[in-house]
C-alpha positions as CSV (number, residue, x, y, z in Angstrom):
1,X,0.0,0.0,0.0
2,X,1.3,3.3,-0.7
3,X,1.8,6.4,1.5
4,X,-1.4,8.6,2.0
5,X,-1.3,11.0,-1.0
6,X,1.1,9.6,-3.7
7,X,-0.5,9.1,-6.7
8,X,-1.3,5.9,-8.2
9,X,-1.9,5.5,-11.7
10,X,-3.5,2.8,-14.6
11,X,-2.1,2.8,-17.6
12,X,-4.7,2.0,-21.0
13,X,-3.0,1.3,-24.2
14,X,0.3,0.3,-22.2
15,X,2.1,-1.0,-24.9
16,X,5.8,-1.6,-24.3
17,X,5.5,0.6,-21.1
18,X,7.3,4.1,-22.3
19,X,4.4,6.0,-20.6
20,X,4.5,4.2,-17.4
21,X,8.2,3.6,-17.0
22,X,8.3,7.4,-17.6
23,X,6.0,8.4,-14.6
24,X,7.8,6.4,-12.5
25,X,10.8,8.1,-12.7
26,X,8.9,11.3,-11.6
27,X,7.4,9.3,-8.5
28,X,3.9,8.1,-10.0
29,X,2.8,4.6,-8.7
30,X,2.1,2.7,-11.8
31,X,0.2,-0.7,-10.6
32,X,-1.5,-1.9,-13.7
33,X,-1.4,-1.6,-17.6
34,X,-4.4,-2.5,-20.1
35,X,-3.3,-3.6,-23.8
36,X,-4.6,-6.0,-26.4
37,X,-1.3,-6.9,-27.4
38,X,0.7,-9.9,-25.9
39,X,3.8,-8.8,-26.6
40,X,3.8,-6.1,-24.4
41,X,3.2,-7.9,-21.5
42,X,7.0,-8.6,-20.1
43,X,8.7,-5.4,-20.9
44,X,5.5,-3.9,-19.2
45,X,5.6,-5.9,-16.2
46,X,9.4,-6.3,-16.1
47,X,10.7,-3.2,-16.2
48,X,7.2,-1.1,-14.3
49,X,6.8,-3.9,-11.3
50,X,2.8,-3.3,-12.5
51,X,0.1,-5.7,-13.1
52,X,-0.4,-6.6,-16.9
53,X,-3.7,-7.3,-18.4
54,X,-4.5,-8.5,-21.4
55,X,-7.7,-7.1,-22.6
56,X,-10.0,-5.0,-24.9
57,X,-10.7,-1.8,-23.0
58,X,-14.1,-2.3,-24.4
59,X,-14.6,-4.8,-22.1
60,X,-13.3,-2.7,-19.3
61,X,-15.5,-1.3,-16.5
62,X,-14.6,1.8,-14.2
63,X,-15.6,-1.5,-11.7
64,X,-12.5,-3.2,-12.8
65,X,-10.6,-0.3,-12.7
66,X,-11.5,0.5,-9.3
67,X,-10.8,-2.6,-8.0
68,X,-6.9,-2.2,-9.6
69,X,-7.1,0.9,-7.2
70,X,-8.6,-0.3,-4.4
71,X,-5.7,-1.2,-2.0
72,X,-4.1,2.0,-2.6
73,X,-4.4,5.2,-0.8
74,X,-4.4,9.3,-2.6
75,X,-5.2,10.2,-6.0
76,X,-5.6,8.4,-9.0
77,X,-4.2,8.7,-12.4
78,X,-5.9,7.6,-15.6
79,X,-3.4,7.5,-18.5
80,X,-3.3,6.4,-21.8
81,X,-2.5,6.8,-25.5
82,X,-5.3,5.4,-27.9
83,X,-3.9,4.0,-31.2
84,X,-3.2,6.7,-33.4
85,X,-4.1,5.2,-36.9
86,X,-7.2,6.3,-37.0
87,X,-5.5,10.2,-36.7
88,X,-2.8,10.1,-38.6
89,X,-2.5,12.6,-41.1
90,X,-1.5,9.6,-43.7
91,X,-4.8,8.3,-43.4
92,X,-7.3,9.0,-46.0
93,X,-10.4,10.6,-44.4
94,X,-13.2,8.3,-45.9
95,X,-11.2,5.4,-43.9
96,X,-11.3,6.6,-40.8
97,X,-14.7,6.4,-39.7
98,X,-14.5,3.0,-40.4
99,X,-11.6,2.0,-38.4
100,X,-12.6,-0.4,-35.5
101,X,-9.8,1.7,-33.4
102,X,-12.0,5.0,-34.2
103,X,-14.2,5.1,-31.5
104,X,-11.4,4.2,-28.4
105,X,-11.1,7.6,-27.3
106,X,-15.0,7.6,-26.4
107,X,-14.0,4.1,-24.4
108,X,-11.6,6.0,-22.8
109,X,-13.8,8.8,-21.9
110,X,-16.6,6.2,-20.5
111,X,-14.2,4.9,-18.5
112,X,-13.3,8.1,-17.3
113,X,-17.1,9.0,-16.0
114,X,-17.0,5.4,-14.6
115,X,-13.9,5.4,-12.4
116,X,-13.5,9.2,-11.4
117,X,-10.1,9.6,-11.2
118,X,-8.5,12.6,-9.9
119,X,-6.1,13.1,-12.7
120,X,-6.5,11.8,-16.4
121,X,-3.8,12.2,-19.0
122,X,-3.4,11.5,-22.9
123,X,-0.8,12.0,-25.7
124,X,-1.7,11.0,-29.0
125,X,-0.7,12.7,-33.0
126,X,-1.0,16.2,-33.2
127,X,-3.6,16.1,-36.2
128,X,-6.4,14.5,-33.0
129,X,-6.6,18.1,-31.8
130,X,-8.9,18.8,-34.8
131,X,-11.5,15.9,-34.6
132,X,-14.8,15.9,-33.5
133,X,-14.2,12.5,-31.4
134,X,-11.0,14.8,-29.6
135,X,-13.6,17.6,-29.1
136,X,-16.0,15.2,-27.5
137,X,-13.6,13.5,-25.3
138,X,-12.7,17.4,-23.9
139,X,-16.2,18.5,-23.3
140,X,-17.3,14.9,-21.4
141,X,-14.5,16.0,-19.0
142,X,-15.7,19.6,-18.8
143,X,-18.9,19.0,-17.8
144,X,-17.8,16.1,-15.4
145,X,-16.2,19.0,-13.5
146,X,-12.3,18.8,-14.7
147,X,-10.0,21.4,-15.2
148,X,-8.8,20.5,-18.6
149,X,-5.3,21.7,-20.7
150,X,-3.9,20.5,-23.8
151,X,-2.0,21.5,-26.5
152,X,0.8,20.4,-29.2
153,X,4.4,19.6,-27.6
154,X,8.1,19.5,-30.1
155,X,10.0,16.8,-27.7
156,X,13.4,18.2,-28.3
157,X,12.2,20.9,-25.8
158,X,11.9,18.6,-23.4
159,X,15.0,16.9,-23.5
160,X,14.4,13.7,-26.1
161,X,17.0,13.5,-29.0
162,X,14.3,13.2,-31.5
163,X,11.9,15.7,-33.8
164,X,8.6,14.3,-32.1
165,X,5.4,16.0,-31.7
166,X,2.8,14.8,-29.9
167,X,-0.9,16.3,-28.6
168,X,-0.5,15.9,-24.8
169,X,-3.7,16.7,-22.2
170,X,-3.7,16.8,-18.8
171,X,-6.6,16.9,-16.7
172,X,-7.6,17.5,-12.8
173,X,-11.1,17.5,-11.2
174,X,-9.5,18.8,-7.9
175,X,-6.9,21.3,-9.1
176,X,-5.4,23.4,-11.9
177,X,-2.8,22.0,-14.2
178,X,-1.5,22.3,-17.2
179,X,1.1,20.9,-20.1
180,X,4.6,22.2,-19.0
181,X,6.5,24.4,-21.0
182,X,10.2,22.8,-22.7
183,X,13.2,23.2,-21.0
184,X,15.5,23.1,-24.1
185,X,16.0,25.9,-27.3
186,X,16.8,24.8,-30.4
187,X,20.8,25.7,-29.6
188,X,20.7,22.7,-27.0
189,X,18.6,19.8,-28.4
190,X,20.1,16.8,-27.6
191,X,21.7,15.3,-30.9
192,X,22.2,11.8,-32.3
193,X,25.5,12.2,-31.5
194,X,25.4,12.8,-27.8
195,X,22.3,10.3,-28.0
196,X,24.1,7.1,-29.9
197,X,27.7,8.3,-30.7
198,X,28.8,6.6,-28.1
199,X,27.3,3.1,-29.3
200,X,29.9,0.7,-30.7
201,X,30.5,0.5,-34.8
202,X,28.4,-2.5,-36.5
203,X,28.1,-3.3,-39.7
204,X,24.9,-4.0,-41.5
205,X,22.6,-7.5,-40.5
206,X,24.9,-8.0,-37.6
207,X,24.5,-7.9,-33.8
208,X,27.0,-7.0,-31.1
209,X,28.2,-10.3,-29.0
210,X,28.0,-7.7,-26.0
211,X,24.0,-6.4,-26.2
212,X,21.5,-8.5,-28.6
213,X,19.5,-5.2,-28.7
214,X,22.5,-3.6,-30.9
215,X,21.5,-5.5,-34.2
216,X,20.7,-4.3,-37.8
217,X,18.8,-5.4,-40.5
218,X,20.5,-7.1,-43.7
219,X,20.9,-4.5,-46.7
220,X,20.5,-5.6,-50.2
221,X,23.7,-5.0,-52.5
222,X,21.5,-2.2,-54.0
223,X,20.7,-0.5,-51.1
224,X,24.1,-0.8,-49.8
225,X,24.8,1.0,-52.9
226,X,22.5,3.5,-52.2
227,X,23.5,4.3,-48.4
228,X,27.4,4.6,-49.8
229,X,26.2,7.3,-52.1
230,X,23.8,9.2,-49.5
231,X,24.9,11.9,-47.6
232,X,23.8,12.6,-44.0
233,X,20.7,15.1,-44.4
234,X,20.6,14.6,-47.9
235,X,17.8,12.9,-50.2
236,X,18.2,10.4,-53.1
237,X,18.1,13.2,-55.1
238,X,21.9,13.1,-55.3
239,X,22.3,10.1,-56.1
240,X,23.3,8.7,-59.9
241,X,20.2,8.1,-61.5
242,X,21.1,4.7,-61.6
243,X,20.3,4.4,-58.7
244,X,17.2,5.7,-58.2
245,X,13.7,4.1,-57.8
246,X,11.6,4.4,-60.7
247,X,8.4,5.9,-58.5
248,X,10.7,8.7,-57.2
249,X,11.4,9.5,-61.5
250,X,7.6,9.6,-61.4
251,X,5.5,12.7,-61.2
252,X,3.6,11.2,-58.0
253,X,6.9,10.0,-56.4
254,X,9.5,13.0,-56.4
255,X,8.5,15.3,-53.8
256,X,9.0,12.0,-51.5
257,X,12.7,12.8,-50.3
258,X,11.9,11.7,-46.7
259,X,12.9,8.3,-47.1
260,X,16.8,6.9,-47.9
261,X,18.3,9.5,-46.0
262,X,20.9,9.6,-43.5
263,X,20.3,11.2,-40.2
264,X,22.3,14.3,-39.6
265,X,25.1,13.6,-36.3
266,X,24.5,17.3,-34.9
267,X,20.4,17.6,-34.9
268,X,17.8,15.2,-33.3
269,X,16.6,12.5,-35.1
270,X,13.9,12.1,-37.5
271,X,10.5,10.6,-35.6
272,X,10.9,7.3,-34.7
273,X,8.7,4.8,-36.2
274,X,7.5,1.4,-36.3
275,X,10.0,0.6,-39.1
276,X,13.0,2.6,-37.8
277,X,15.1,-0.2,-38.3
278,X,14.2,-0.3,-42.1
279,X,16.4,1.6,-44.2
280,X,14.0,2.7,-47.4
281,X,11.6,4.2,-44.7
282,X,12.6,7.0,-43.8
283,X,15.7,8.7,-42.7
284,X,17.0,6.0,-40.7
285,X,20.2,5.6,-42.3
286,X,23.0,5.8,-39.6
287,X,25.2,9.4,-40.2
288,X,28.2,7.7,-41.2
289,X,28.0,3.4,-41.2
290,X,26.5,1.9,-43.9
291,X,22.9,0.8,-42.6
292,X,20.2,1.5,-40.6
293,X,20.5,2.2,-37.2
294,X,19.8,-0.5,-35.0
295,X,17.2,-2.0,-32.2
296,X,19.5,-0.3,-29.7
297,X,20.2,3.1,-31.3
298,X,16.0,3.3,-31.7
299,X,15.3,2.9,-28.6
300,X,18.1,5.1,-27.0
301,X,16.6,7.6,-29.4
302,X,13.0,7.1,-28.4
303,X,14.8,7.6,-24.6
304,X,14.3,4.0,-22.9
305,X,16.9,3.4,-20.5
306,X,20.0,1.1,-21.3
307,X,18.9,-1.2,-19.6
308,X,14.7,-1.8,-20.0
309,X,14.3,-5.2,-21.8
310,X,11.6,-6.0,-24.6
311,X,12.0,-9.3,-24.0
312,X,12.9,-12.1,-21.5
313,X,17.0,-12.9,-20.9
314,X,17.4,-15.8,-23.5
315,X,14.7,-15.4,-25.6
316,X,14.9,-14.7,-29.5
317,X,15.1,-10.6,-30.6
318,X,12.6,-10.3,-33.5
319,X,14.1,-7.1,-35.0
320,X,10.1,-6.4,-36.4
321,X,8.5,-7.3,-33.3
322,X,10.6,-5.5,-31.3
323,X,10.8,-2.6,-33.8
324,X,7.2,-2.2,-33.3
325,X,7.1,-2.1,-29.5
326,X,9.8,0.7,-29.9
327,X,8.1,2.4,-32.4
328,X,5.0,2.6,-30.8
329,X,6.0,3.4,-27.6
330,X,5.4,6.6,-25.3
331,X,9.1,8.4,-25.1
332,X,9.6,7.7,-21.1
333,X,10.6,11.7,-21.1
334,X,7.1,12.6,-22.0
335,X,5.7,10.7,-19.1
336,X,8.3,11.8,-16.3
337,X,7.1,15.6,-17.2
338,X,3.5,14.4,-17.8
339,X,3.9,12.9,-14.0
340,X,6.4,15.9,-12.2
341,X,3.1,17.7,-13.2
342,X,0.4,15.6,-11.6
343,X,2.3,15.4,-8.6
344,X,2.8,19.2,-8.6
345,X,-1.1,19.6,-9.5
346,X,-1.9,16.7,-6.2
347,X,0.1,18.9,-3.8
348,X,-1.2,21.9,-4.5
């Protein structure tokens, strides 16, 4: 049981644990995550000491939720990212509607109403802030009495070596609060270089004997070609046209120069994604070794600790699976602010 006070939180959409492992750090008692996904269950439990459950929020009550609480003392926290396909601007709009994942904010927001926490929190794309579901979720809390504050946050202002942005919302129904301001200018974001330019040389489909997270994906003799001629920050627009790809000759394909690329040493790294480790998707090309950056190098870059593992000691690294976990993952940063600010908000 915790002290009279601290504040304990639950965790929906858990995935990997980023968010939670992140609150931690600023003093937040994490004692359960919710996600579909099975994979997430030992780096959530492993590295957060929390409860893992394996379920459809759908078929969630705030009963259930309560009962998570119910041995624990002070505020509660409700946290959560809902999947953001559904909000991505790479969506087309007559999809979205139709996604099965559309509607999981509104889940979110019933069990909200439900379980009454003190404190709610969210971070999702930035592109949610304009959507009617976004604007619903916002005006259920204001009428169930929270004070509610959201807006857009650029994570290099906050400390994570990566150009990020996220929609984050906090929300209190017993005090003010709201989204921090950065602590960084664009003269001292953290770089790739101070990030991973300390991690040891590799070369392409190979993994260090020392950490099985430091492993590449296998280039093709083309696209090792291709990385040889690529210039950190550049496009494959300089390269010979041999070369290039016949959709980027096309009409519909050249203005597509995010992708092939090199990441620049001295600036933060391009948004990590699901295929980071996947050198045609984006500019994931290491600054100067021929090949993508690694498991390792993505998640020091997303800002997991050295040492949180996505997977039990012996057990196989899938490079996708555990790509995907990365990818998808709160940056730990984002919830350390998110929870120095509840805290603040709880002793106020």
């Amino acid at each position: 049981m915790t002290s009279e006070g601290s504040v304990t939180a639950i965790d929906l959409f858990c995935g990997a644990g980023g968010l939670a492992s992140g609150l931690r750090q600023a003093g937040v008692n994490v004692v359960a995550g919710i996600d579909v996904d099975p994979d997430c269950a030992f780096p959530f439990t492993h590295n957060n000491s929390a409860e893992f459950h394996l379920e459809d929020i759908r078929d969630i009550t705030g009963d259930d939720l309560n009962s998570m609480w119910e041995s624990y003392n002070g505020p509660k926290l409700l946290a959560g990212c809902a999947p953001c396909q559904p909000f991505s601007t790479l969506r087309q709009a007559g999809l979205k509607e139709k996604d099965a994942k559309w509607n999981l904010l509104g889940e979110f927001s019933r069990l909200i109403s439900e379980s009454n926490p003190e404190f709610v929190t969210m971070e999702n794309v930035p592109g949610l802030v304009k959507t009617d579901v976004f604007s619903k979720f916002v005006s259920n809390m204001a009428d169930q009495g929270y004070s509610v504050n959201y807006r857009v946050v650029h994570l290099p202002e906050y400390g994570l070596p990566q150009l990020r942005k996220r929609l984050v919302l906090v929300a209190s129904r017993i005090a003010e609060i709201h989204v921090p301001d950065g602590t960084h200018t664009p003269e001292c974001y953290v770089t790739v270089k101070e990030a991973i330019g300390s991690i040891p040389p590799l070369e392409h489909g190979q993994q260090s004997p020392s950490d099985p997270m430091h492993r590449t994906q296998a280039l093709s003799e083309m696209n090792l070609k291709r990385i040889r001629a690529s210039i950190p920050g550049g496009t494959w627009r300089e390269w010979p046209e041999e070369l290039q790809l016949d959709c980027h000759k096309r009409d519909t394909g050249k203005y597509y120069a995010s992708v092939y690329g090199r990441m620049l040493w001295d600036a933060p790294s391009p948004t990590i994604t699901t295929q980071f480790y996947i050198y045609g998707t984006g500019r994931f090309g290491h600054p100067d070794q021929d090949r993508a950056i690694s498991l390792r190098e993505g998640a020091t870059l997303q800002g997991f600790p050295i040492d949180y593992a996505f997977v039990p000691q012996g057990m196989p690294y899938t490079i996708n699976k555990i790509g995907r976990l990365i990818g998808n993952a709160v940056p730990p940063v984002l919830g350390r602010i998110i929870g120095e600010t509840v805290l603040k908000a709880a002793r106020s």
